[in-house]
C-alpha positions as CSV (number, residue, x, y, z in Angstrom):
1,X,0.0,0.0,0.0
2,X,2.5,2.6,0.9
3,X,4.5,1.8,-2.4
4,X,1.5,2.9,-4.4
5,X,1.0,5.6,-2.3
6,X,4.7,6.8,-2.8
7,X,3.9,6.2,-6.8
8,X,0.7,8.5,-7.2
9,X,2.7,11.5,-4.9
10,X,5.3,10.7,-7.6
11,X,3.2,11.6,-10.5
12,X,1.5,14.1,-8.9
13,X,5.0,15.5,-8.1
14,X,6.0,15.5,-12.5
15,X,2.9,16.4,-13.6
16,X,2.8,19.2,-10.7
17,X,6.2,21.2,-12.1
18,X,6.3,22.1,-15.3
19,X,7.9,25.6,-16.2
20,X,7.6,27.4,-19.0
21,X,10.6,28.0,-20.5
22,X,11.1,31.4,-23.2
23,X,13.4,30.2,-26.2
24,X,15.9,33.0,-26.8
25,X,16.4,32.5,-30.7
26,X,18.5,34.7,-32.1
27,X,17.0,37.5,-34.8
28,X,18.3,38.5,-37.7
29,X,18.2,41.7,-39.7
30,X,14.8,41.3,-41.8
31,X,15.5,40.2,-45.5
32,X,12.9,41.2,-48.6
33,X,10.8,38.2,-49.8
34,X,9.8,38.0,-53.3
35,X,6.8,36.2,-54.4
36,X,6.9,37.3,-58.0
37,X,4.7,34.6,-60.1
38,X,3.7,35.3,-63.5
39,X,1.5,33.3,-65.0
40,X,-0.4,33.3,-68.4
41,X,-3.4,31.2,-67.7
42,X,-4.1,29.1,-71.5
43,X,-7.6,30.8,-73.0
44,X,-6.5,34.5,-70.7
45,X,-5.1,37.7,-72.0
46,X,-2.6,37.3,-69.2
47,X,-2.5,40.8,-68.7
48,X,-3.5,41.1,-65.1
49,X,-0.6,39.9,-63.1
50,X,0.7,40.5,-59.2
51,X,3.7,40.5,-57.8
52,X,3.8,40.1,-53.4
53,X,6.7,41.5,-51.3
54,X,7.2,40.5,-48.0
55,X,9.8,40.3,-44.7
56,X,11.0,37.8,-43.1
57,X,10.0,37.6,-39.3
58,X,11.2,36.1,-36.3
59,X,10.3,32.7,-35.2
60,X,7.6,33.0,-33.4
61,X,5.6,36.4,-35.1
62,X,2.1,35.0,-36.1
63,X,2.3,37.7,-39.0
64,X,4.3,38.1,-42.1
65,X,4.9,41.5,-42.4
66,X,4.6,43.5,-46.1
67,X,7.3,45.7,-47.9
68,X,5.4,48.2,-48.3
69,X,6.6,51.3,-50.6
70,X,9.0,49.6,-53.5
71,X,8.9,50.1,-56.9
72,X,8.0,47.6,-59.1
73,X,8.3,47.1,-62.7
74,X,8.8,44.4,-65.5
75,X,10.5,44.7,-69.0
76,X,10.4,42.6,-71.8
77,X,13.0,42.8,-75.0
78,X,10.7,45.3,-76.7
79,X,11.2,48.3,-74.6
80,X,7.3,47.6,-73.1
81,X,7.7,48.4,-69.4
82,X,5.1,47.5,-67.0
83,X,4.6,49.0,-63.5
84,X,3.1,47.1,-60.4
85,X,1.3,49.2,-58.0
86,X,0.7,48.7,-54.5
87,X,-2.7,47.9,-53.6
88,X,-2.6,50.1,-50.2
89,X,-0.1,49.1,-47.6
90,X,-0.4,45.3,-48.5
91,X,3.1,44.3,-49.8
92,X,1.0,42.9,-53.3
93,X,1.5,45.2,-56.2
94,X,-0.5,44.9,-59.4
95,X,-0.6,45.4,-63.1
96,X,-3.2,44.9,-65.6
97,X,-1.1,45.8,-69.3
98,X,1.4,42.9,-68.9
99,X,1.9,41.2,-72.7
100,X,2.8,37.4,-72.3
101,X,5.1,35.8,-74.9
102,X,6.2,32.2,-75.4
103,X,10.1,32.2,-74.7
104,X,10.0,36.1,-73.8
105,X,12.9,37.4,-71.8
106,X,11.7,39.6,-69.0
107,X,13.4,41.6,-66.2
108,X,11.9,42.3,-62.7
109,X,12.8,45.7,-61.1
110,X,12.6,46.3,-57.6
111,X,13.5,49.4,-55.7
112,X,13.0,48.7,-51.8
113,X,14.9,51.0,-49.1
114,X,17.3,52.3,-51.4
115,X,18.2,49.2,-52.8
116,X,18.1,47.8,-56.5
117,X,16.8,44.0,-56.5
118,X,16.9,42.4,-60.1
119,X,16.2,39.0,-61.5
120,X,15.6,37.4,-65.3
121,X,13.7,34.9,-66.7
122,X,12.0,33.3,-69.6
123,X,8.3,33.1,-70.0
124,X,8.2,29.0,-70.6
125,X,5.2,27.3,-72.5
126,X,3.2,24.1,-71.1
127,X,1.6,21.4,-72.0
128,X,-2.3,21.3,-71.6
129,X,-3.6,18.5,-69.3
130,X,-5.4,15.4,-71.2
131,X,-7.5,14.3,-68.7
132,X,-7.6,13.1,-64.8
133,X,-7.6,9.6,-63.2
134,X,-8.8,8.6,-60.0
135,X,-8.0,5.6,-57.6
136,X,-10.3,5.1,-54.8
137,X,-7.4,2.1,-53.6
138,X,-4.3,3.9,-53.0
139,X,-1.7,4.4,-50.4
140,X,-0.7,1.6,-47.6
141,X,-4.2,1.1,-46.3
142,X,-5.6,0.9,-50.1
143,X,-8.6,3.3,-48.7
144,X,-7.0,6.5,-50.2
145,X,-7.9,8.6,-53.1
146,X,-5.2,9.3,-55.8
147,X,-5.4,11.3,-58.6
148,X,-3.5,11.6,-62.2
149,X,-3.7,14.3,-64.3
150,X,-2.1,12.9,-67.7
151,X,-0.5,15.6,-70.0
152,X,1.3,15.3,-73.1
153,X,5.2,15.7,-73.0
154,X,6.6,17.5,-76.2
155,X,9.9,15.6,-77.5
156,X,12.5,19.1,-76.2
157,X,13.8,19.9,-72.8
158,X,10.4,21.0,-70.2
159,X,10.2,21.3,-66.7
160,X,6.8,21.0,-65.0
161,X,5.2,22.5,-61.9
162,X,2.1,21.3,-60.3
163,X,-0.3,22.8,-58.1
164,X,-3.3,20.7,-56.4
165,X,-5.5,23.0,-54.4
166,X,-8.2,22.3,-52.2
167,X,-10.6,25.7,-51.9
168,X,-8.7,27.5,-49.6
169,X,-6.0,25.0,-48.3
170,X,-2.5,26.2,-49.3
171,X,-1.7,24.0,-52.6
172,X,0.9,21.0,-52.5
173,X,3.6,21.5,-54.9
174,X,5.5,19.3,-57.2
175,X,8.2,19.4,-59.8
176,X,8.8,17.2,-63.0
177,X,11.6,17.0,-65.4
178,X,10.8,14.5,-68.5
179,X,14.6,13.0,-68.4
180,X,12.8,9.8,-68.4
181,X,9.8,10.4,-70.5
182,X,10.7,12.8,-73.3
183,X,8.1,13.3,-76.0
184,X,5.4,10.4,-73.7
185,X,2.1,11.0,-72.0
186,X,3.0,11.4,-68.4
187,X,1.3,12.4,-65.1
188,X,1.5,14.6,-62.7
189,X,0.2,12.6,-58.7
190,X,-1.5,13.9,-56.1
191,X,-3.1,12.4,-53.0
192,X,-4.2,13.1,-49.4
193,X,-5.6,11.3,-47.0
194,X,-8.3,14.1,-46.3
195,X,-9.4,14.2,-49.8
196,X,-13.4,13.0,-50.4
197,X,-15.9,12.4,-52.8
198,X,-17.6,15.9,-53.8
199,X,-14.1,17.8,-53.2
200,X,-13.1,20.4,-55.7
201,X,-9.8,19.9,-56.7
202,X,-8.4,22.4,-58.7
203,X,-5.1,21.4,-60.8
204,X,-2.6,23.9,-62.2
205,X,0.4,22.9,-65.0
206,X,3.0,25.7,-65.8
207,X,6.1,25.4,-67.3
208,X,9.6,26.1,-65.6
209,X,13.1,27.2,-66.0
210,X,15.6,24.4,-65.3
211,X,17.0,26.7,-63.0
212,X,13.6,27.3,-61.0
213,X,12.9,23.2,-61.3
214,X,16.5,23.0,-59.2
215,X,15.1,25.8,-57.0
216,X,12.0,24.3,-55.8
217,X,13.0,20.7,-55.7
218,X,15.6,22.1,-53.0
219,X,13.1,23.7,-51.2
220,X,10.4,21.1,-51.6
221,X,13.0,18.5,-50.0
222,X,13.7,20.7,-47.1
223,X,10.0,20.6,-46.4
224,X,9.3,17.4,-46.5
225,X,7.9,16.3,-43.4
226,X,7.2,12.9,-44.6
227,X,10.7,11.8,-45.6
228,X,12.1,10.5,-42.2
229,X,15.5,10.3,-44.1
230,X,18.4,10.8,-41.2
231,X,20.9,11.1,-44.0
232,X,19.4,13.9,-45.9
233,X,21.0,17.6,-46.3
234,X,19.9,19.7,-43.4
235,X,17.8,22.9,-43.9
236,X,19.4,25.7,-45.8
237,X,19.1,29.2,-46.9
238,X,17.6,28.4,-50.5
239,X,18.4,31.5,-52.9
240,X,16.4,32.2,-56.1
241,X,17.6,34.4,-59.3
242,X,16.6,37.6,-57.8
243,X,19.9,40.0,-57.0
244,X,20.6,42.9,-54.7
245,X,22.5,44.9,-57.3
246,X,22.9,47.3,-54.7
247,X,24.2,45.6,-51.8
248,X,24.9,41.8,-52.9
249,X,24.8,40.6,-49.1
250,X,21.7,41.6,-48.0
251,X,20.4,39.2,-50.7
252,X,17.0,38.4,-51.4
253,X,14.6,35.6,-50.8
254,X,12.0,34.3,-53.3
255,X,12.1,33.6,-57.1
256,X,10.8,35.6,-60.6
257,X,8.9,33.5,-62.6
258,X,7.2,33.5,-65.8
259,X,4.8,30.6,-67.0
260,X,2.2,29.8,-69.2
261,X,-0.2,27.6,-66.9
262,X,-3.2,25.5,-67.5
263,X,-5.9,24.9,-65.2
264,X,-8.1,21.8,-64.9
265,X,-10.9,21.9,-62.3
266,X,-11.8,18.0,-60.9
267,X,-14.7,17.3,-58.6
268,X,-13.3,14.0,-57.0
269,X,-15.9,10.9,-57.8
């Protein structure tokens, strides 16, 4: 009796002191985020476009706060400028002139506290997507629901990125090269084990600089949860093509891209 006695005084004793304890992370000097995604969605003009500036934060801030006050403009190789403009004191900047062109060379200009930030890319084309599969017998448990969307490879060099959105859920990324399936139908895969009949599942394909397919496969890796791989590459500072001209240091974060994209909208069966 006394020994059990001595064991429930124990637990009461752990469960009874617990601290909280204040992690003192360090903090560094706040570094402009560049969310510049240009995409010319097939059957659009593409001439309404927006460009999102942002800082990074400390750990634990619930909020990302917005550069507010750059300037922020796009050229292409035929002298057409294009000037985004802040909507308030959000960080987004818009523009509703912007002229898509299959393998056009644009330049992003930002001016944000004095400082020039500059980056290049080409406007890359897509395939459209063919149709969508579904598999109500996937995964381990063979209870969850996959889905293919099928596209058509063309027989050059492409680099895919795919979107899967649920409403308002942020979308799961992936990245394709076609090293292994040049000029084949091929597909891009998504599943989740919260996905159900009735969902709307809307599925974006744009086309991607090698460089940005190296980009985001690095940064997909590094946020992989799911992995569980103890010999992977620990997290890194990822860098993108955009460049502080002015002070090469302080560098961005962020990339400049430039896609054509298509959009398929599923309702999952």
């Amino acid at each position: 009796m006394k020994k059990f006695i001595y064991i429930i005084l124990f637990g009461l004793l752990i469960f009874s002191c617990e601290d909280v304890i204040d992690v003192d992370l360090k903090t560094a000097e706040p570094r402009l985020v560049i969310d510049a995604s240009l995409s010319w969605i097939k059957g659009t003009q593409g001439n309404e476009q927006d460009i999102k500036l942002s800082l990074t934060a400390p750990y634990f801030d619930e909020e990302v706060p917005p550069a507010t006050g750059a300037l922020v403009n796009v050229r292409d190789l035929h002298d057409n400028v294009f000037v985004f403009t802040e909507q308030g004191t959000s960080g987004i900047y818009t523009n509703s002139t912007f002229i898509p062109e299959i393998d056009g060379v644009y330049t992003l200009d930002i001016t944000y506290n004095d400082e020039v930030y500059t980056a290049v890319e080409t406007l890359k084309p897509v395939s459209s997507i063919d149709y969508v599969e579904q598999n109500n017998n996937g995964g381990f448990s063979g209870d969850d629901i996959e889905i293919k969307a099928y596209y058509t490879d063309p027989e050059d060099e492409n680099y895919y990125l795919f979107e899967f959105s649920l409403e308002e859920n942020v979308p799961t990324l992936e990245v394709y090269d076609d090293e292994f399936n040049n000029g084949n139908q091929i597909f891009g895969f998504y599943s989740d084990e919260d996905l159900e009949p009735f969902d709307d599942l809307t599925i974006k394909i744009s086309g991607i600089s090698q460089l940005h397919y190296q980009y985001l496969f690095i940064l997909l890796q590094q946020t992989d949860d799911e992995s569980g791989d103890p010999f992977e590459t620990q997290p890194a500072t990822v860098r993108g093509n955009c460049v502080n001209q002015t002070n090469p240091d302080n560098f961005p974060l962020g990339y400049f891209r430039v896609s054509e994209t298509d959009v398929f909208n599923y309702t999952v069966q």
